[in-house]
C-alpha positions as CSV (number, residue, x, y, z in Angstrom):
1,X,-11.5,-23.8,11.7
2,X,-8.2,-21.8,11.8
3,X,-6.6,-24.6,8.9
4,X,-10.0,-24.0,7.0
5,X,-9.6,-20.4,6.3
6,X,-5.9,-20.4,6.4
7,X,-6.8,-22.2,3.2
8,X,-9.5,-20.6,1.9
9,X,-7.3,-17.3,2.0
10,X,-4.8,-18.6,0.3
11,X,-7.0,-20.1,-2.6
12,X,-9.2,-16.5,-2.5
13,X,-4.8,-14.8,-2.7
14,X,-4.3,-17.2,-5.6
15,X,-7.3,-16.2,-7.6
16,X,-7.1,-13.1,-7.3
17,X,-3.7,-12.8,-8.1
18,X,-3.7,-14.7,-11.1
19,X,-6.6,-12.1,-12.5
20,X,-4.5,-8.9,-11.9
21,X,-1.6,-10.7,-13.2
22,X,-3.4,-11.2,-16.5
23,X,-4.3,-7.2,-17.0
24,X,-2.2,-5.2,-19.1
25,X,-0.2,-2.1,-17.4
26,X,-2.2,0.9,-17.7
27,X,-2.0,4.7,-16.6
28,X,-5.7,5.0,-16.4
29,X,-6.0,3.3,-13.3
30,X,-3.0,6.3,-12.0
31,X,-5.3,8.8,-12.8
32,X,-8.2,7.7,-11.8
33,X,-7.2,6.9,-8.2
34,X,-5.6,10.6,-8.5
35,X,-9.1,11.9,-9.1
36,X,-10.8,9.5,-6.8
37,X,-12.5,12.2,-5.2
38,X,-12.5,11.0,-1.4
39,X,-8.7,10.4,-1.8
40,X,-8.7,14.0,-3.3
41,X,-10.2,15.5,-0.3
42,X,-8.1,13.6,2.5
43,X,-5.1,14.4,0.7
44,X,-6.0,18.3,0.5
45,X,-7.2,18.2,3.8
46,X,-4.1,17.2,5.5
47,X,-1.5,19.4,6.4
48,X,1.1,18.9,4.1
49,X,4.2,20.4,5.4
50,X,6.0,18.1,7.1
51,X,3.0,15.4,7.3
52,X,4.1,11.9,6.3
53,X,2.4,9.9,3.9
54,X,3.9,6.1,3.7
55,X,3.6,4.7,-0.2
56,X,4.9,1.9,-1.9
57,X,6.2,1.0,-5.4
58,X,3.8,-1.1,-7.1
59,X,4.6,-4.4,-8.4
60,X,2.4,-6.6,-10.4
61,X,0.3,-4.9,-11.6
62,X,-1.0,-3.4,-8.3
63,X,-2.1,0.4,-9.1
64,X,0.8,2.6,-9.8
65,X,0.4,5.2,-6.9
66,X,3.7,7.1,-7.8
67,X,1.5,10.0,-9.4
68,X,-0.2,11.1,-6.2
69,X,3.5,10.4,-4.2
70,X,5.0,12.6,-6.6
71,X,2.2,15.1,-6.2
72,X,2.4,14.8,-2.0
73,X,6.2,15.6,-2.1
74,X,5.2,19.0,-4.4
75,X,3.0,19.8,-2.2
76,X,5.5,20.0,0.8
77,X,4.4,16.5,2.1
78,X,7.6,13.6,3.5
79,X,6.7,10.9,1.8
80,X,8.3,7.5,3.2
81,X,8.6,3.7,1.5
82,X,9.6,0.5,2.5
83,X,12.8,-0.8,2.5
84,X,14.4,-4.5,4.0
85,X,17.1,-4.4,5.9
86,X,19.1,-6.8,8.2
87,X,15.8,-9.5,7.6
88,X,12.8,-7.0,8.2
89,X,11.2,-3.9,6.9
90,X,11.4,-0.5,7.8
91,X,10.3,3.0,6.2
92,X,12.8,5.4,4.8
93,X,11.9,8.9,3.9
94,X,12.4,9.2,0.1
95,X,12.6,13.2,-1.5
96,X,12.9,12.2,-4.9
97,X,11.2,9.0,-6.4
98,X,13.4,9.2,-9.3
99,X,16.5,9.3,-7.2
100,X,16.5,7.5,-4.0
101,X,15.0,4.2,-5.4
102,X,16.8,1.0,-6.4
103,X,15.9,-2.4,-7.0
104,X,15.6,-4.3,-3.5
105,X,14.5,-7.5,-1.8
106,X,12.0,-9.2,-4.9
107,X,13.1,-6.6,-6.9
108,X,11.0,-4.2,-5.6
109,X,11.9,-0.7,-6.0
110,X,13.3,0.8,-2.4
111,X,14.8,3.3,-0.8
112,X,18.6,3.5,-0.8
113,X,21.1,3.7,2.4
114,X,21.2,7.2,2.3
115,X,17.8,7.6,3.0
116,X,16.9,8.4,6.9
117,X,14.6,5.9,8.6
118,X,11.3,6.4,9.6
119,X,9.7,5.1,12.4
120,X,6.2,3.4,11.8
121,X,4.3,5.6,14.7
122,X,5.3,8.8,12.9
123,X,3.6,8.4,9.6
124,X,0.4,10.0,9.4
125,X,-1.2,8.4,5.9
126,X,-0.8,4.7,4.8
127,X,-1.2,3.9,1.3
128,X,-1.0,0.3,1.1
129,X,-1.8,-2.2,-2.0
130,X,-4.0,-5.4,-1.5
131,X,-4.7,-8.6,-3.0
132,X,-7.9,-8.5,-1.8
133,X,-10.3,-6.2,0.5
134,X,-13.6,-7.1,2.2
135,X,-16.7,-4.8,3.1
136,X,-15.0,-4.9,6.8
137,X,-11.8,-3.3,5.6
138,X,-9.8,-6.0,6.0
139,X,-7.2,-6.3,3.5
140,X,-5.5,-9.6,2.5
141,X,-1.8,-9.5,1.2
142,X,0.6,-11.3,-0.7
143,X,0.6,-13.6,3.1
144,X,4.6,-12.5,4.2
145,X,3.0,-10.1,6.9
146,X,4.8,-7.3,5.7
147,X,2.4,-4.7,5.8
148,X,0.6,-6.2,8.8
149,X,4.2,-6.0,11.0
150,X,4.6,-2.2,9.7
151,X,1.1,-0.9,10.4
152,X,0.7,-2.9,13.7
153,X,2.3,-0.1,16.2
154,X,0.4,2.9,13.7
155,X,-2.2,5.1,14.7
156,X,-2.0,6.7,11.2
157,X,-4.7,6.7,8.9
158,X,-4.7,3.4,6.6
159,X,-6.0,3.2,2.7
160,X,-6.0,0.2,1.1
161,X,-5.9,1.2,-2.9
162,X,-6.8,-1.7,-5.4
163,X,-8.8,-2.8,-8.2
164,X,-12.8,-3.1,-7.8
165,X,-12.7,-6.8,-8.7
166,X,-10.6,-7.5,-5.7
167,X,-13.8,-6.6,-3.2
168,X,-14.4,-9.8,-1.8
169,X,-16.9,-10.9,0.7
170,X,-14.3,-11.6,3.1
171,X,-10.7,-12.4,2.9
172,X,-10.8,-14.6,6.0
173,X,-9.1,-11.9,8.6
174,X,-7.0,-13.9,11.3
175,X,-5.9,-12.2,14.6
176,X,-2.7,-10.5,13.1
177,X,-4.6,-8.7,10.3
178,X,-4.4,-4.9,10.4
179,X,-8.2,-3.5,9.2
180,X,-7.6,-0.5,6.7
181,X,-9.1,2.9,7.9
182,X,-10.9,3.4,4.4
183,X,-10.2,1.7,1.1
184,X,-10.1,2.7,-2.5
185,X,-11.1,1.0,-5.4
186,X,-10.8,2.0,-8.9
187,X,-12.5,-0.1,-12.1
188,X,-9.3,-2.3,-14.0
């Protein structure tokens, strides 16, 4: 049963995958998860100064989410990304997205040396892309464990941000999967 949906998670990754890869970049999806009004409310409700909001830099087509970073760190938010180092990854707090980001592991925009670490309790707000997400709030990844292994020892809050076509049914949680908090999903 295990080997079953081991492999019907990687066929549901596959598929899904290859339809986001296939969109064109657009901004409207940036804006409209800036407007998403739930998001809009969390994110006004928290207590910006010196509350840490985790991001990410989006690659392949996932939804651009540098828009609401940018707009956290004007509002007196610490906004943190992952970075690998010494064969795992950690957070780093970035002040400047512009400025502290440099191709990394994948080529995946990261934060530089200089950039203080983060540990993965102290973060308040996860905002983390997805292949996939199921009405359970589970969210299935690219299948490294990346975000699973960061969010595992979190008690912040966790927001899966994605596409609506990448609602699934289920995307075949197994034991290690980390269940999102609340997840948002904009039309492509």
């Amino acid at each position: 049963m295990a080997q079953e949906n081991s492999t019907l998670k990687q066929d549901l990754r596959l598929q899904l995958l290859r339809i986001r890869d296939q969109m064109g970049k657009t901004e409207l999806t940036t804006e409209a998860l800036i407007r998403h009004e739930r998001l809009g409310l969390l994110l006004k409700s928290l207590k910006q100064d010196g509350t840490i909001l985790c991001g990410y830099a989006a690659i392949r087509n996932e939804i651009s989410v540098d828009a609401v970073m940018n707009r956290w760190l004007k509002m007196g938010g610490r906004l943190a990304l992952p970075r690998f180092v010494n064969a795992r990854y950690e957070l780093a707090e970035v002040m400047d997205l512009s400025a502290d980001l440099v191709p990394g592991k994948h080529g995946i925009p990261e934060p530089v040396a200089r950039c203080p670490v983060i540990k993965e309790d102290c973060v308040d707000v996860w905002v983390v892309p997805g292949v996939g997400f199921d009405a359970h709030k589970y969210r299935l990844g690219y299948g490294k464990g990346i975000y699973d292994t960061l969010l595992k020892n979190s008690k912040g809050y966790k927001i899966g941000v994605g596409y609506e076509f990448q609602r699934v049914q289920t995307v075949f949680p197994e034991s290690h999967d980390i269940k999102m908090d609340d997840i948002f999903l904009v039309s492509a």
